[in-house]
C-alpha positions, 0 to 999 in steps of 0.5 A: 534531458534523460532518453525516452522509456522504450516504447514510450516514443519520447512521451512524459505521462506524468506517472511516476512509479518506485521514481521512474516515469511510466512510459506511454506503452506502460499506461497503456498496458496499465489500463487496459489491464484494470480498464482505467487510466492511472492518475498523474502522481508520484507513487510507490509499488510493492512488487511482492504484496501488490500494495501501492500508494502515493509517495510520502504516505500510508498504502491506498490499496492493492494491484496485481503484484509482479509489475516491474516499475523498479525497486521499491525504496525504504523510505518511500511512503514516509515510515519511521516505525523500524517496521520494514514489509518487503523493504518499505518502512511503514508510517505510523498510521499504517503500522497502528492499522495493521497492528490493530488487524493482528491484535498487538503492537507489530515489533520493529524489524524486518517482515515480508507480505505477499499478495495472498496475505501471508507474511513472515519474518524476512529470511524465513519462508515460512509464513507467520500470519495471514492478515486476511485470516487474521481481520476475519477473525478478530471480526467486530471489535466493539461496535465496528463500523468499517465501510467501503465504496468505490472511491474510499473505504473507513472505519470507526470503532463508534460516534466519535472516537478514533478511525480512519478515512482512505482518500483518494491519492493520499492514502489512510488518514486517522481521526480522533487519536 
């Protein structure tokens, strides 16, 4: 049996992070923070962005960036497009999404995004792109139906065509491709 996380007192809160078990002065630093309680999961954590999501799948969504939950690994959210954002790669509905955003198919390689949006070739500082820019931009394409709520957010070009749904605990799940 591993030792307890400090502070923990010895406690399993069934929250992992970046394959670490919170400790129960984490949790309960976590909400009071974003005044809720995290979910009992297996999730990954991009210090950097900010972005987070289930293990194995695309990204939920986004938190503060600078938690110390550990080092985010390659593999984590199931990725196998040769696209790294801050050393995860992403999976391919993830890459189709932000690829869509920026207007063309994102190369393989090795990238960097930050909690503000920008983001860059890794080892350069300079930023490329900003993808908060970028989505204004690019604005309605066709007949956009992006929608959100508190619990999920969608979108679909029109009535039955190709789009995508945010569940809850699983991340973006596409339709219609």
């Amino acid at each position: 049996m591993s030792e307890p996380e400090e502070g923990g007192g010895g406690e399993e809160t069934g929250i992992r992070v970046n394959e670490r078990e919170l400790s129960v002065a984490e949790v309960a630093g976590l909400q009071t923070r974003y005044g809720v309680p995290p979910v009992a999961g297996e999730y990954w954590y991009d210090a950097r962005s900010g972005m987070y999501g289930v293990i194995g799948q695309a990204g939920t969504g986004f938190m503060l960036p600078g938690h110390e939950f550990g080092p985010l690994e390659r593999r984590c959210s199931g990725g196998r497009t040769g696209v790294l954002v801050n050393g995860r790669e992403l999976p391919q509905l993830e890459w189709m999404i932000w690829s869509r955003v920026l207007g063309a198919a994102i190369h393989p390689g090795s990238y960097w995004l930050d909690a503000d949006g920008n983001a860059g070739i890794e080892g350069s500082s300079v930023p490329a792109v900003n993808f908060v820019q970028s989505a204004a931009r690019r604005g309605p394409v066709g007949a956009d139906n992006f929608w959100s709520a508190r619990f999920g957010a969608g979108d679909h070009e029109a009535d039955n065509q190709p789009g995508y749904v945010t569940v809850p605990g699983h991340g973006p799940v596409a339709y219609g491709f």
